[in-house]
C-alpha positions in Angstrom: 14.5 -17.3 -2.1 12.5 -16.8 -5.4 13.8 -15.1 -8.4 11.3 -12.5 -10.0 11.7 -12.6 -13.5 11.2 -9.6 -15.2 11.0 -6.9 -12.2 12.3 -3.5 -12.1 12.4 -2.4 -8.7 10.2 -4.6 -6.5 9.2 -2.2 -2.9 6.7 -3.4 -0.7 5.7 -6.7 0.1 2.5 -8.0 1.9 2.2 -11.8 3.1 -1.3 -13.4 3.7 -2.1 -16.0 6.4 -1.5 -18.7 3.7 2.2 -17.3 2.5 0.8 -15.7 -1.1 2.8 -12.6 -1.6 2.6 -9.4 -3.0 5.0 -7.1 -3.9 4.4 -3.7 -5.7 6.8 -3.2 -8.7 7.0 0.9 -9.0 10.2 0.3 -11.7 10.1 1.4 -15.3 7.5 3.3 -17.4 5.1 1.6 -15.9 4.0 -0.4 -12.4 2.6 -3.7 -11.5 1.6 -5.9 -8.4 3.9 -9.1 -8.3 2.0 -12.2 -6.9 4.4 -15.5 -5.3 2.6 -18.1 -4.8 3.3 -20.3 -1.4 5.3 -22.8 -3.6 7.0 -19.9 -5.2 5.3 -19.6 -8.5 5.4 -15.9 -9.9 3.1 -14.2 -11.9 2.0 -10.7 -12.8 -1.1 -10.0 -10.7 -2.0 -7.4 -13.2 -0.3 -6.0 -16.4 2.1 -3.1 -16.7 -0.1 -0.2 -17.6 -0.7 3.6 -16.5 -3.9 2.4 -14.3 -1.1 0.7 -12.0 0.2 4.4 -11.5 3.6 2.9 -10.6 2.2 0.9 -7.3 4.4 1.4 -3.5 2.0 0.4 -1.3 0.5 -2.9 -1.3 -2.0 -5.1 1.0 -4.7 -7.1 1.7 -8.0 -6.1 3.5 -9.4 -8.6 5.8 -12.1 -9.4 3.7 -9.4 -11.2 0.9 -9.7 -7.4 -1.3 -6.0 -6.5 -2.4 -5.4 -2.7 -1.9 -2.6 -0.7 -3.6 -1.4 2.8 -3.8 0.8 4.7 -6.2 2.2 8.0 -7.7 -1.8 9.1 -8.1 -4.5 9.8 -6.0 -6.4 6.7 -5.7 -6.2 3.7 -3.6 -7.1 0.9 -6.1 -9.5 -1.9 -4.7 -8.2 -5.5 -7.0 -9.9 -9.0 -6.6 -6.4 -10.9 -5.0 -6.7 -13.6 -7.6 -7.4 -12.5 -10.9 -6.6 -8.9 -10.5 -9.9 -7.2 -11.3 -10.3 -3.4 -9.9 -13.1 -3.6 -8.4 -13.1 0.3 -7.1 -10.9 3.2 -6.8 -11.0 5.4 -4.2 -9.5 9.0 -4.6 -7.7 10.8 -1.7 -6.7 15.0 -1.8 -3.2 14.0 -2.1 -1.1 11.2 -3.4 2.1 9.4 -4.1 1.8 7.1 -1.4 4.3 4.9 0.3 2.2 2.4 2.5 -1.1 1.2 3.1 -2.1 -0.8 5.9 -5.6 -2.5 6.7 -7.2 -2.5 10.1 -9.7 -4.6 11.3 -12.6 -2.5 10.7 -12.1 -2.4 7.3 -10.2 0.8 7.2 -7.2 1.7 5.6 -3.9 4.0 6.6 -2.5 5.5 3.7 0.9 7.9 3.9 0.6 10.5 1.4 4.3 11.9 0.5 2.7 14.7 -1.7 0.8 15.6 1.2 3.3 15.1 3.8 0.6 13.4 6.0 -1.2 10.1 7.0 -5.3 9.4 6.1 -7.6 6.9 7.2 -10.3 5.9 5.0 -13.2 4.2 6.6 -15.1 1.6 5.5 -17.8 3.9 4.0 -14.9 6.3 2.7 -14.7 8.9 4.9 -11.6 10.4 4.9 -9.4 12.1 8.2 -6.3 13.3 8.1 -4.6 11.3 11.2 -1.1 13.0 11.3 0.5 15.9 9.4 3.5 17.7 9.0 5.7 14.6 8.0 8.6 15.4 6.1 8.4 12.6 4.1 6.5 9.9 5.4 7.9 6.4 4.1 6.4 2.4 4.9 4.4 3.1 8.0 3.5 0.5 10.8 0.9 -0.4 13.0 1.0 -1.0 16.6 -2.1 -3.1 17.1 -1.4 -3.5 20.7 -1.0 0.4 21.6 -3.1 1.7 18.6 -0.2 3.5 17.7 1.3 4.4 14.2 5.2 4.7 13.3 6.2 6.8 10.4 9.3 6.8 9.4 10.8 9.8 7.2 12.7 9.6 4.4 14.3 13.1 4.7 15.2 14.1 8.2 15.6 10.1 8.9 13.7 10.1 12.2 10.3 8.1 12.7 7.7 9.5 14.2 5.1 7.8 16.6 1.2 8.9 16.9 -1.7 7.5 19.5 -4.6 7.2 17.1 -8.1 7.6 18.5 
């Protein structure tokens, strides 16, 4: 158990291989990414500002990158340790709930605004990979099945798609 001095409402939380974690902080005027060390040390990741556009999703990319998401458009692209955007990557529609990095390189990202699920390649490309979803909330990943679970908020069901 760690104690997170200062947070407003920690949401999602993404463990590395080594135990670092990250937890978006969405609470207040403002957002930030929460960073606990494996011996439990705390620190702000990044400051509280409007470029954090109140954070929900929250990962790390195989290649080390930390990815996070907010009540904006963009996916922001942050060095893990020193919290340096490195890129931005603007979707058609935002406020996102989860992100979650495959293999590849590419990223799943639930769009509430959009009531839908994207997948941005490597190179950006964007598809929409399901639709319709009331409110999508902290999607999974079936590696095994290549599957993705969405659970929704509103009619509180989860829905279950075979990606390509």
């Amino acid at each position: 158990e760690v104690a997170l001095p200062g947070a407003n409402r920690p949401n999602d939380i993404y463990v590395t291989a080594d135990g670092t974690a990250y937890l978006s902080d969405n609470g207040g005027a403002n957002g930030t990414i929460i960073k606990v060390s494996p011996a439990g040390q705390v620190s702000l990741l990044q400051p509280r500002d409007d470029i954090m556009e109140k954070p929900n999703g929250v990962a790390v990319m195989p290649d080390g990158t930390l990815i996070h998401g907010g009540r904006g458009v963009n996916i922001s692209f942050r060095d893990a340790n020193t919290g340096q955007l490195i890129r931005e990557k603007s979707l058609p529609t935002g406020q996102f709930d989860a992100l979650i990095p495959l293999a590849d390189g590419s990223i799943l990202a639930a769009s509430q605004i959009g009531k839908n699920i994207y997948k941005v390649s490597p190179k950006g490309e964007i598809t929409e990979v399901a639709k319709e979803i009331a409110v999508p909330a902290a999607i999974g990943y079936d590696t095994k099945r290549n599957r993705l679970l969405i659970p929704q908020i509103a009619p509180g069901s989860i829905t279950m798609v075979d990606l390509p």
